[in-house]
N, C-alpha and C positions, 0 to 999 in steps of 0.2 A: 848518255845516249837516250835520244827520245823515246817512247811509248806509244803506240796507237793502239788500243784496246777496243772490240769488239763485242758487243752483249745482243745477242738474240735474246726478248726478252722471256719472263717466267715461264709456263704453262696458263695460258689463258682460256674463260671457260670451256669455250668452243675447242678446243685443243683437245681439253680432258672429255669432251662430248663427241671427236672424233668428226669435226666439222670443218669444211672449210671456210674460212673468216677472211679474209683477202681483207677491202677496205671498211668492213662491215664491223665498228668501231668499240669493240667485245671489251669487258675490262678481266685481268688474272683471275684465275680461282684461288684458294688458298695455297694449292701447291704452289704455285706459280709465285705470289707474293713468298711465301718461304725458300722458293728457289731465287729468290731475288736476294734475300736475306741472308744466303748461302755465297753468292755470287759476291757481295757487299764485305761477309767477311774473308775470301778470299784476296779480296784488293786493298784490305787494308795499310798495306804498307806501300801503296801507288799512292802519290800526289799527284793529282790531274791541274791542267791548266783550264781546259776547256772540256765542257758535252755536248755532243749532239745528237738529237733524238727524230723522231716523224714526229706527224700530229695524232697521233694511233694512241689511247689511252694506254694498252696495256704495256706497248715501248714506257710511255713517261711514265706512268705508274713504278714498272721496276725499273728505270731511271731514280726518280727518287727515293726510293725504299734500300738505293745503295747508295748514294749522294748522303744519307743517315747514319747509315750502316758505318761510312768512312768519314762522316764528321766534315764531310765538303758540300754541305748544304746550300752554301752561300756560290759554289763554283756558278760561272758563267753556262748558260745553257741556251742552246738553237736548236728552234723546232723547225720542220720544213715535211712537205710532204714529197722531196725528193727519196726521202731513205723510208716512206709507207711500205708494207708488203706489196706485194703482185696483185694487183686488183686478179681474182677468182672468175671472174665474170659471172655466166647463169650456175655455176657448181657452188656459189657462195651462200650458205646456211645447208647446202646440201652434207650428208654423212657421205662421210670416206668410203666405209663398206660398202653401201650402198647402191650409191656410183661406179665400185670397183663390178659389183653382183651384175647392174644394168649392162654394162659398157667392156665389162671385162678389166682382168688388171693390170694388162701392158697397157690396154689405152688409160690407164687409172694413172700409170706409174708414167705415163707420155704428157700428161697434163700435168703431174704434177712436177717432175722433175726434169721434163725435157728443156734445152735449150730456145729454141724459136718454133715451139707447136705451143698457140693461146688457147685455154679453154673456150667453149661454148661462148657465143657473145648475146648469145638470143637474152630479151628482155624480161624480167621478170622483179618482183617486189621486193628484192635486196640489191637490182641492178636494173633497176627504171634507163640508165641510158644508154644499155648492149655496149659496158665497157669489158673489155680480155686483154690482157696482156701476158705474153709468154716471159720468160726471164730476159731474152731479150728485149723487151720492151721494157721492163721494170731498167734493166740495165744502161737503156737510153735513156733514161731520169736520174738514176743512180748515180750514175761513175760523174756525170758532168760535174754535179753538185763536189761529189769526192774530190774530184780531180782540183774544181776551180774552189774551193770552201775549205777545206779538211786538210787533205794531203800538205798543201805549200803550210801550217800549222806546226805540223811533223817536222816537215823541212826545214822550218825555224829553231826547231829545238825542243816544241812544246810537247805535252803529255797529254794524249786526245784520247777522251774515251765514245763512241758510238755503241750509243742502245738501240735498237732496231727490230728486223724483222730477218724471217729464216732467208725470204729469197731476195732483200734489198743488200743483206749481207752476202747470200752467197756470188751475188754479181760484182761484193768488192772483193769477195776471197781469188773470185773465179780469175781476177786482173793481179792481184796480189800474189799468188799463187802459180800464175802463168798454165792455169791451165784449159782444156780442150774441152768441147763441147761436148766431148765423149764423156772425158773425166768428169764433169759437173755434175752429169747426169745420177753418178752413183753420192756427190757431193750433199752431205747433212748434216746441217749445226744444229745441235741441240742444244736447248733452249736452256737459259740461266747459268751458262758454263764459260767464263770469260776466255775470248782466243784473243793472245796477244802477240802483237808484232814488237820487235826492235830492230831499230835504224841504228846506222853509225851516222858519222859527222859528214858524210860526203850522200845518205841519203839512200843508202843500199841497205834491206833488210839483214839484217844477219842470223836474225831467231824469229821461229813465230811455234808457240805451242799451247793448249789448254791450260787452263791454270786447277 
């Protein structure tokens, strides 16, 4: 039965600095490289066919640091900036507290977790061109690439793994999952913890849990 695995990647600086990092192009901290490391030896006994990653350093970074980890060094890899995070727009290098302290923390917890509310788009030195994207937006990038790239992969038979991003993955859990704009909202992947899917032969999930 095929595999489609899932990796939010490690803890990346801005993570452990409590920042938002949308497409602002941060590499892991040490956790993060060791949460990769952690991630790498829990897949050890997965043979993948194919990866796919964004063009976001700290995705490829723990991308390969578990590609190592499992001795699939040489596997096939696709980069694309459909599976990037959520561009942040002007909240990007901003601190989480911080923003929660200004704006309050429903509207904290509404920009970051809501479905179709984009942060702030106003212009500024990490986001010269007023880009925002809500998870819906991220998800009208997302699922296409999935749907027409990824998915029919699955459907063959093969063993996919996707290194990514908290909100590029949570728009494939959110279709995956079959769930509600409600339910997304309390929806978090934590980072370097592989969530795997298994398909039968006709193409219907039958398992998905953390590894």
């Amino acid at each position: 039965m095929p595999h489609l695995l899932l990796l939010r990647h490690g803890e990346s600086q801005w993570n452990l600095e409590n920042r938002f990092t949308g497409w602002v192009d941060i590499p892991l901290s040490s956790k993060g490289e060791q949460e990769a490391r952690e991630a790498g030896e829990k897949l050890k006994s997965y043979k993948f066919d194919k990866a796919y990653t964004s063009v976001l350093k700290r995705a490829i970074e723990t991308l390969y640091i578990v590609l190592k980890v499992i001795d699939q060094k040489n596997l096939p890899v696709e980069y694309d900036q459909a599976l990037n995070e959520r561009h942040y727009g002007a909240l990007q290098g901003k601190n989480k507290a911080e923003i929660g302290k200004q704006y309050g923390e429903q509207q904290l917890k509404i920009w970051r977790r809501s479905y179709d509310v984009p942060p702030p788009k106003e212009k500024t030195e990490l986001n010269p061109d007023g880009i925002s994207e809500s998870l819906k937006d991220t998800a009208a990038r997302t699922l296409p690439y999935f749907e027409s790239k990824i998915l029919p992969e699955v459907l063959k038979g093969k063993n996919i793994l996707i290194a990514a991003h908290g909100n590029s993955l949570r728009s494939i859990v959110m279709q995956l999952d079959n769930l509600t704009k409600e339910e997304v909202l309390e929806l978090n992947i934590p980072t370097g913890v592989p969530l795997l899917y298994v398909y039968d032969g006709k193409g219907q999930i039958t398992e998905h849990k953390y590894l």
